[in-house]
C-alpha positions as CSV (number, residue, x, y, z in Angstrom):
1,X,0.0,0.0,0.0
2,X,1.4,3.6,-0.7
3,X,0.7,6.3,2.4
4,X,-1.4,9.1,1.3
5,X,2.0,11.2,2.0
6,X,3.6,9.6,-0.8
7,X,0.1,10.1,-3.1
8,X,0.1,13.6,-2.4
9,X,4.3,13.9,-3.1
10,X,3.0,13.0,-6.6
11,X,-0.2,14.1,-7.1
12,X,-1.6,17.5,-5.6
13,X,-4.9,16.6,-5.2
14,X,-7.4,13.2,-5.6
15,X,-8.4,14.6,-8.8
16,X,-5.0,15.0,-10.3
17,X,-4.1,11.6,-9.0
18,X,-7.9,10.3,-11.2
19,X,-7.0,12.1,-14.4
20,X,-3.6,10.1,-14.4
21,X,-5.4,6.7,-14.4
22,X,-8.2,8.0,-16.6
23,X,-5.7,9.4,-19.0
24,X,-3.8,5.9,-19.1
25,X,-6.7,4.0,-19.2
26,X,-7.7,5.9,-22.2
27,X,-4.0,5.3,-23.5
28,X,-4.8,2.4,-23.4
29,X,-8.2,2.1,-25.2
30,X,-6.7,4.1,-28.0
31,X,-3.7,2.0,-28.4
32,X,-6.5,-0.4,-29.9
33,X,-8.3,2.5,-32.3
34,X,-5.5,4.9,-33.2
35,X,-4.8,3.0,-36.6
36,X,-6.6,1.4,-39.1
37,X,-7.8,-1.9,-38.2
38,X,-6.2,-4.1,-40.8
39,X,-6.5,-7.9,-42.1
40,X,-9.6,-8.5,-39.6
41,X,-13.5,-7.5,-40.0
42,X,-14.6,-4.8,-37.5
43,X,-17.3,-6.8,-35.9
44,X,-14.5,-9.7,-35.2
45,X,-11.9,-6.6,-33.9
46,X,-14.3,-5.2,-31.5
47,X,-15.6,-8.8,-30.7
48,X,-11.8,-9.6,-29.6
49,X,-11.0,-6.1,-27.9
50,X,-14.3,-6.9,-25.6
51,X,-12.8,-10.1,-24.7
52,X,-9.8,-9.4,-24.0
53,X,-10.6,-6.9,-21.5
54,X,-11.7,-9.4,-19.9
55,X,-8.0,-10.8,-19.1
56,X,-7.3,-7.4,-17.9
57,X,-6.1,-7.5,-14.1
58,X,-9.4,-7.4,-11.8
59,X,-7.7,-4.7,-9.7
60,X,-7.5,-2.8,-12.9
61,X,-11.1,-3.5,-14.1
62,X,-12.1,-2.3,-10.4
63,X,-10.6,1.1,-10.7
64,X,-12.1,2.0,-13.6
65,X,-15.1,0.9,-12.5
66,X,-14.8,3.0,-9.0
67,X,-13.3,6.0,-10.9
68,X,-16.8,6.1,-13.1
69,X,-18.9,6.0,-9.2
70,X,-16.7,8.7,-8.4
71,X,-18.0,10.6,-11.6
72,X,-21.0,10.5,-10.4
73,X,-20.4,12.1,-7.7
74,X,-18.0,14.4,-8.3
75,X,-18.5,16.8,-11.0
76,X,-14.6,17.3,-11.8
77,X,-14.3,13.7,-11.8
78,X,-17.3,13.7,-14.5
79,X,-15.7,16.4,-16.9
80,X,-12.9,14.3,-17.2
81,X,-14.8,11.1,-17.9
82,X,-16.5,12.8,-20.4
83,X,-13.8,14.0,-22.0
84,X,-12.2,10.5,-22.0
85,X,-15.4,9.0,-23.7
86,X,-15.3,11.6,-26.1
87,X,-11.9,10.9,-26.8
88,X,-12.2,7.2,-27.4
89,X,-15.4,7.3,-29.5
90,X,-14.0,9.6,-32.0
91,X,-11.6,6.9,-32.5
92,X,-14.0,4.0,-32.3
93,X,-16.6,5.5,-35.2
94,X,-13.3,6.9,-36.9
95,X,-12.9,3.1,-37.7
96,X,-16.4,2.0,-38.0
97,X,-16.4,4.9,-41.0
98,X,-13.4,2.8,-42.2
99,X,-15.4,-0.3,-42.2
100,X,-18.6,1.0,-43.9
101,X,-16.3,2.4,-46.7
102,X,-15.1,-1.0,-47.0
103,X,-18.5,-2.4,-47.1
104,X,-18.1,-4.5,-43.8
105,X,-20.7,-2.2,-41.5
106,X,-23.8,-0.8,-42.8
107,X,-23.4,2.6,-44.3
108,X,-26.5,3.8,-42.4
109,X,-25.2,3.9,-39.1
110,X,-24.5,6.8,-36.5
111,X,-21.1,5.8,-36.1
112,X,-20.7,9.0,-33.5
113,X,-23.9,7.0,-31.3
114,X,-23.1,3.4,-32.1
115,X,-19.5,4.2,-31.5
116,X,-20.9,5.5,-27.7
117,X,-23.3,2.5,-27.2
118,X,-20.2,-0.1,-28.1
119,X,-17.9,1.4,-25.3
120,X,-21.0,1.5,-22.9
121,X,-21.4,-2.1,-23.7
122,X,-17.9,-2.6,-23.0
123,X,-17.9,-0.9,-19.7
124,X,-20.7,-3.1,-18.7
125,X,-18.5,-6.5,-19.3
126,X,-15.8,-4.4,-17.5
127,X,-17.6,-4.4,-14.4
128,X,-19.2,-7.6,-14.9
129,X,-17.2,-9.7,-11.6
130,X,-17.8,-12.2,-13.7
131,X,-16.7,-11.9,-17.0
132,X,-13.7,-13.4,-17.0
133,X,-14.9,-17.0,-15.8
134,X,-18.3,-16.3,-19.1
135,X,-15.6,-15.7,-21.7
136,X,-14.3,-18.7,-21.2
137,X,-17.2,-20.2,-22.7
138,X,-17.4,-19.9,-26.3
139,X,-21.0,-18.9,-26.4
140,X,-19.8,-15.2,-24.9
141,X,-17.7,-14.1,-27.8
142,X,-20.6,-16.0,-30.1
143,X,-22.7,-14.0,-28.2
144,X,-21.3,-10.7,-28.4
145,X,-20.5,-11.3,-32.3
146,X,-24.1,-12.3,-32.5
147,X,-25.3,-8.8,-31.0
148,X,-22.7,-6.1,-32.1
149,X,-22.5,-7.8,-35.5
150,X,-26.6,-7.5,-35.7
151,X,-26.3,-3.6,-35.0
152,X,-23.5,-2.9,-37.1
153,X,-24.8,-5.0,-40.3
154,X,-28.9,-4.3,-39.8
155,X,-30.1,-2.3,-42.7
């Protein structure tokens, strides 16, 4: 455990010390969106970046699930989660306009909304306790193909 002495030597304030994990944890979201997805359809990519959060350490998972209770209590806290979410969708629909150019999405969708609804959905399996143990079943990844493949290729 790290004293709150040593917190504050680093970090001048709770808030401070919550935009540096919300700032990495967006890092690390848009590690997966930055660039062009290549050689894999969308609906497969986002199927496998849901799962795989999944392997992420619970610890981890737990933080970013407390840091979003925090936003609702904390206007600051809020701002910066919005800001975050903004952040990643522009990425996310950034590539689901890649996909519908490449006819793998439909071109009718709000890719700014859909974009927002996918990371929602992946926040819920991020706080799911126990998502880990379901995606070792192969029904959950069939599942989730099943269900963000329906939105993204419904006409």
């Amino acid at each position: 455990a790290i004293s709150p002495g040593t917190l504050y030597h680093h970090f001048i304030s709770k808030e401070a010390l919550i935009q540096a994990i919300i700032l990495q944890d967006q890092e690390r979201a848009l590690a997966r969106f930055r660039e062009p997805i290549e050689g894999i359809h969308f609906v497969d990519y986002m199927v496998e970046s849901i799962v795989s959060l999944t392997h992420e350490a619970f610890g981890q998972r737990a933080l970013v699930v407390e840091i979003m209770a925090e936003g609702m209590r904390n206007p600051q806290v809020a701002a910066m989660l919005k800001n975050k979410h903004m952040t990643i969708t522009e990425f996310v629909a950034q590539r689901m306009r890649d996909a519908q150019q490449k006819g793998e999405i439909s071109p009718d969708i709000n890719t700014s909304m859909t974009s927002r609804l996918l990371l929602d959905l992946t926040y819920g399996v991020l706080a799911d306790i126990e998502a880990e143990d379901l995606a070792r079943e192969a029904s959950f990844a069939q599942g989730l193909r099943a269900m963000i493949g329906g939105i993204l290729t419904a006409s």
